[in-house]
TIPA-910367 format. One record per residue: x, y, z of N, C-alpha, C in turn. Coordinates in steps of 0.1 Angstrom, whole numbers, plus 5000, padded with zeros to 4 digits. Atoms other than C-alpha are relative to their C-alpha. Layout:
<rs>
XYZXYZXYZ ...
</rs>
This chain:
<rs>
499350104992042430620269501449994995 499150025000045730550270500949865005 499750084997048430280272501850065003 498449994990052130230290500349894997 499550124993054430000304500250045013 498950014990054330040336500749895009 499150114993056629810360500050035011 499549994985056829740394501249905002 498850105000060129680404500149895009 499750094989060029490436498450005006 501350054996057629340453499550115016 500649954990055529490481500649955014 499750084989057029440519498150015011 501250054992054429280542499350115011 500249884988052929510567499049925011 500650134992051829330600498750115005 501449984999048229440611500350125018 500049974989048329720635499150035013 501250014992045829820667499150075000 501349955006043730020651499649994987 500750055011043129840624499649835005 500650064994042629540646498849985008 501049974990040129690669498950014984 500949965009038029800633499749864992 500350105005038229430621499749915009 501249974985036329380656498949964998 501249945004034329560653498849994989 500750035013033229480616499849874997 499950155001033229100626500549904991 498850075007036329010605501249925007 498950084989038228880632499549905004 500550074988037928520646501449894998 498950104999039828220657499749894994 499750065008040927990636500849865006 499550134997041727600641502050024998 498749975007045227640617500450184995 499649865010047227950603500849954989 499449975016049228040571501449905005 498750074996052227910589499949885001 500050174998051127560596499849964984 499950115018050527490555501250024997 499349995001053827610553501549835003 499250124999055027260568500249914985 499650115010055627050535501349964995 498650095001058026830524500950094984 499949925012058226970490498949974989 501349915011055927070458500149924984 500150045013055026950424499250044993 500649865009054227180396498549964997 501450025011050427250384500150054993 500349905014049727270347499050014999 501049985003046927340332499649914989 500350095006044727160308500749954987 499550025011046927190281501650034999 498850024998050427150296500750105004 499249844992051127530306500349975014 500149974985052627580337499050125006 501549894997050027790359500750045011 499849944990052627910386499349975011 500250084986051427730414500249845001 499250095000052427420426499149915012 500750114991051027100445500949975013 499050024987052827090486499349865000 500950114992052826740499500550015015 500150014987052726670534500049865009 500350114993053126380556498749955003 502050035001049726160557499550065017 500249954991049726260596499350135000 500249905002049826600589499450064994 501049915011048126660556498249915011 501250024988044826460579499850115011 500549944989044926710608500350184990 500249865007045327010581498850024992 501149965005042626930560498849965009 501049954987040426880593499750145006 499949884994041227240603499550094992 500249925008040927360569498450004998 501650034998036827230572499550105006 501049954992036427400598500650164996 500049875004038127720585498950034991 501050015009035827680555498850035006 501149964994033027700578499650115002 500049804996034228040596499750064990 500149905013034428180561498350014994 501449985003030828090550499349995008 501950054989028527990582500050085011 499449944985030428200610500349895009 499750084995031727870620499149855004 501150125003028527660616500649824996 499050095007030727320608498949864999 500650095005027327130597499750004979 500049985012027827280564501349934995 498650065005031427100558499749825003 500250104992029426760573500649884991 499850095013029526600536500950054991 498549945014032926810520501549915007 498050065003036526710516500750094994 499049945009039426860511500649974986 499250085012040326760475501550045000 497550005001044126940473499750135005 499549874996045727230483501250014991 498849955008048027450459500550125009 499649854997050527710464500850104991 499649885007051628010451501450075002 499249975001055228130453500650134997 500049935008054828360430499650195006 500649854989052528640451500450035010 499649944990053128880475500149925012 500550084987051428700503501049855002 499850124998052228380489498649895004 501050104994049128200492499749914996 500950155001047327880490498850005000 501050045004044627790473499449845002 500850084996041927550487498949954998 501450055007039727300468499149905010 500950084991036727190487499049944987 501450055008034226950475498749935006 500650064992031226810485499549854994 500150105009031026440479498649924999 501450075000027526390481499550054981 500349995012027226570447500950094985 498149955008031226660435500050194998 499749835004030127080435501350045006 499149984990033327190447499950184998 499949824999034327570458501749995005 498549994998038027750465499850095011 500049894992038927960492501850025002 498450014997042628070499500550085011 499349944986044628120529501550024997 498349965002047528380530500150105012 499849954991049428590550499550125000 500549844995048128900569500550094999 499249835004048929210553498850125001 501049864991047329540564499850084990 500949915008047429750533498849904988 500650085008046029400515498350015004 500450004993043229430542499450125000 500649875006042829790533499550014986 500449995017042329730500498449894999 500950045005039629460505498750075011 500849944992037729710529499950094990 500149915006038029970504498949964987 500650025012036729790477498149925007 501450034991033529650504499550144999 500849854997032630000505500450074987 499749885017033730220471499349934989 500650085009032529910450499049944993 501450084993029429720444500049904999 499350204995031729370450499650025015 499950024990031029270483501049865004 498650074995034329090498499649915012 499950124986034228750525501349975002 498750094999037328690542500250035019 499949974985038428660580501350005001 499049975000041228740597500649935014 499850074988043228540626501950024999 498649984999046828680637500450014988 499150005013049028630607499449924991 500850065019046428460582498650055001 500749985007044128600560499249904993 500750125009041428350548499150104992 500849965009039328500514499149894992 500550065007036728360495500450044986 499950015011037128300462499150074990 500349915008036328540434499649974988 499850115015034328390405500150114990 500049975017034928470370501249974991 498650075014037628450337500650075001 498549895001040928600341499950124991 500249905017041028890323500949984986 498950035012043928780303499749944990 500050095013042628500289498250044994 501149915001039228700286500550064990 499549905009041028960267500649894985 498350065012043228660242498449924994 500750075007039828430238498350055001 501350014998036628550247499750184992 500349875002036428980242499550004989 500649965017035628950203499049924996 500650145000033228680208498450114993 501149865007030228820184498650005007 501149994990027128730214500450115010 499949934986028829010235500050134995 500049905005028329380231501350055004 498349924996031929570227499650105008 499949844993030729920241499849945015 500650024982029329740274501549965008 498850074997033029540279500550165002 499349935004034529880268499650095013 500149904984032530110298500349955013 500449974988032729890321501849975006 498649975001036529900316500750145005 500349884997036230260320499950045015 500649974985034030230351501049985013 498950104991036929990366501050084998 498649885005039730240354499850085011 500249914993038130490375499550005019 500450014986037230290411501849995001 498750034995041030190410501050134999 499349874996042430560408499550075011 500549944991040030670432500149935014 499350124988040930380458501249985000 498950024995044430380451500249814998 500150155006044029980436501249984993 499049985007047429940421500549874995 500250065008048529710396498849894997 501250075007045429600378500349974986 499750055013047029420350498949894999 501550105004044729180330499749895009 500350074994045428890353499850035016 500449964988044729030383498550065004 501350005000041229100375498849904992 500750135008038428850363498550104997 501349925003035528940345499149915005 501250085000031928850351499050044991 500949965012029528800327498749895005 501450014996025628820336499349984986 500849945016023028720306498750075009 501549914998020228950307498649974994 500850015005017028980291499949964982 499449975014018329090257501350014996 498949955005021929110261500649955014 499650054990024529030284500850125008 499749884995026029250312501549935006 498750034991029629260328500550095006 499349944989031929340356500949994998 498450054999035629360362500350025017 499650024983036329250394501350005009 498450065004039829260409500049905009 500150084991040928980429501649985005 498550024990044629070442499950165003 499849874988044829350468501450045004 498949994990048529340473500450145000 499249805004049629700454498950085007 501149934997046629870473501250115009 499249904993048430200481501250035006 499050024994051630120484501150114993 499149885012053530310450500250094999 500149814996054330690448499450004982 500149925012053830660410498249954993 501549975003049830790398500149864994 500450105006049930530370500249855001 500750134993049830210391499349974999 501849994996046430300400499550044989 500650025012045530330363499949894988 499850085008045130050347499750004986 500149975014044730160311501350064999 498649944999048330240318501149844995 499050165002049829840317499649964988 499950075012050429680283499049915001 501050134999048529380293498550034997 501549995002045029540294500350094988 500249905013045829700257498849904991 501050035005042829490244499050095007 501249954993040529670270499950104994 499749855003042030000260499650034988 500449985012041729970224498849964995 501850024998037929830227499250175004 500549844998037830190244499950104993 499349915013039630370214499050004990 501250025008037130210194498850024996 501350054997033930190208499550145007 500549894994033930520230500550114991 499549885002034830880225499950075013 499649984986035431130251499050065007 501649924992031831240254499549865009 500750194996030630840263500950005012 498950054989033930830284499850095014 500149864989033331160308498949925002 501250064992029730980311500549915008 500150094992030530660323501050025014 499349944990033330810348499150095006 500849964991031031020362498849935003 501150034993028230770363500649925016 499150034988031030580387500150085007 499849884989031630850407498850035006 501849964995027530920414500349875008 499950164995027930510422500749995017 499150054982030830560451499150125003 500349864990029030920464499149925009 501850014995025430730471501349865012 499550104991028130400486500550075012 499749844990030030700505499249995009 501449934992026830820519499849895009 500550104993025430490533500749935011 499150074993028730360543501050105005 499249914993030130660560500450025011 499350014991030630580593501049895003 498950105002032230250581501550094999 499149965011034830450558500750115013 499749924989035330700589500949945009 499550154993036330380614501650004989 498550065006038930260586500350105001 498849904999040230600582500850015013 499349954989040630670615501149865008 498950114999042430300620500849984992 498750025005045030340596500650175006 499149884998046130690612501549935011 498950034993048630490632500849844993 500050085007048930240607501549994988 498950015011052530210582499249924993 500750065008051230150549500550014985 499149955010053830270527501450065000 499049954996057230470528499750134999 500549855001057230860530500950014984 500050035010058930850496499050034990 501249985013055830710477499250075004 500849895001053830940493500050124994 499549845003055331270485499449944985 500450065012055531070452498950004992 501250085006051930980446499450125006 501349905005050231330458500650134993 499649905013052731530436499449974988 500850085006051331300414498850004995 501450035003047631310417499950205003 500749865000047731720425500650044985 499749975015049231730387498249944991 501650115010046331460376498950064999 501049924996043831670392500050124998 499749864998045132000390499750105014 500649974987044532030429501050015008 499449984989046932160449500149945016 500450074986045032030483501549875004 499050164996047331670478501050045005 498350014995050731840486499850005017 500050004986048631840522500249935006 500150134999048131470522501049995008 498950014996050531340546500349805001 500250144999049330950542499449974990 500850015011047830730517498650024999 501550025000044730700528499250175004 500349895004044631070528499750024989 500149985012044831070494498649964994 501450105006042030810490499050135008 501249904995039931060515499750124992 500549875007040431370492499549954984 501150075014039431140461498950035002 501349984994036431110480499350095001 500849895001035631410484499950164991 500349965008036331560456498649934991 501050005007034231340440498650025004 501449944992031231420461500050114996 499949875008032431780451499550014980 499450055015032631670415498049984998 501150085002028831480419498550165000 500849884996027231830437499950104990 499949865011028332050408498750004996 
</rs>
């Protein structure tokens, strides 16, 4: 394993959803209508910072709203909340409330996050509503199918509603928890590995520590984990390989050095190829899904020609495969991952 700096300089430009990737979020029953969009929480007066429990700022911020208006937003947001979990069922929101709404500045999208509660017995949940971006939208379709996360979120014109992603930042995962002596280091350490190797093969781009949350399962005798990611925005956008390698950013140099440690390169070839067996058998099952999205981003802008050229000079070095200088799109790239590793699985 290895570590970097890499940097992205500028942020990602938005890409608006085009009609064949419309028709396939149809089709896949991600599309519906929605009471409010991204633009109506956009009305507020102005914002006041959220910290955290212990005075940090947390980069999001509290909008207020006129009492008029915050009333007929968090009515809409109910029944958004519904679409997201019931298919619009709105006997499930009978006994919630919106407790607040935050926003974010900070990310691509820009989005807002949404605390529901239920006041019959205070459980509350989050969901967040942002704007519609198309390679964001490819990324949480790619990871529905390459992964074994399964992704909730709907789509209506220009907003994106997602469910919320549980687990512990990786950051502060990596600063307080990773050395914790109830956890096994080699399991953290492959499945670090495992996660290294869905996000070069999907084209997942920056996967720095806070952009992914761990989950941690106890087991029988021991405990298991996942790394999950939970921001889609760099999904294919970069020309340069080590985006899409997250043992490349400074930030995950605890993951990395757990790897240095704990694996070698016989352990490490295993668990990368046991990943790769993982997407062939998802591949297989979900191949006329993964066909559909291909064939709805062929008319799709989802990057500049630039980072293309960029990113399969790039990956026909990484690979030693010539094929990439064919690529003429990203999601070409992602298709000859694919099937190399199916190539790769067959040997």
């Amino acid at each position: 394993m290895e570590i970097d700096d890499v940097k992205i300089l500028r942020k990602k430009p938005i890409f608006s959803v085009g009609i064949g990737l419309l028709k396939y979020l149809k089709m896949y029953q991600r599309e519906a209508k929605l009471p409010i969009s991204y633009y109506d929480l956009l009305h507020f007066q102005e914002t006041a910072p959220v910290m955290d429990k212990y005075g940090n700022d947390t980069f999001w911020e509290t909008p207020l709203y006129p009492p008029h208006l915050q009333d007929q937003l968090y009515e809409g947001l109910k029944v958004v909340y519904a679409v997201l979990k019931a298919s619009g069922n709105t006997r499930i929101v009978q006994h919630k409330v919106i407790d607040r709404i935050e926003y974010c500045a900070f990310g691509n999208t820009r989005p807002f996050r949404v605390r529901i509660i239920n006041r019959l017995n205070d459980v509350y949940d989050y969901f967040y509503i942002k704007q519609a971006d198309a390679s964001r939208i490819y990324g949480l379709e790619l990871e529905e199918i390459l992964s074994p996360n399964q992704v909730n979120y709907v789509y209506d014109r220009d907003t994106l509603v997602e469910e919320h992603i549980v687990g512990i930042p990786g950051d502060m995962f990596s600063k307080d928890r990773i050395e914790h002596p109830d956890y096994n280091q080699t399991r953290i350490a492959k499945e670090f590995v495992k996660f290294n190797e869905r996000c070069i093969i999907s084209l997942l781009g920056d996967m720095r520590a806070y952009n992914f949350v761990m989950q941690i399962t106890p087991d029988f005798d021991d405990f298991q984990f996942r790394i999950r990611a939970i921001d889609f925005d760099q999904q294919f956008y970069e020309g340069n390989p080590k985006v899409y390698m997250p043992q490349f950013f400074k930030e995950n140099f605890p993951y990395v050095k757990l790897c240095m440690e704990h694996l070698n390169d016989k352990t490490v070839l295993q668990y990368q190829q046991e990943e790769r067996s993982s997407i062939v058998h998802r591949v297989r099952s979900e191949r006329h899904r993964i066909k559909d999205l291909r064939d709805a981003s062929q008319t799709q802008q989802l990057s500049t020609d630039e980072n293309i050229i960029q990113l399969r000079e790039g990956y026909a070095r990484y690979y030693g495969n010539d094929n990439y200088f064919r690529c003429k799109s990203m999601t070409d790239i992602v298709e000859l991952n694919v099937k190399n590793v199916i190539r790769q699985v067959q040997l």
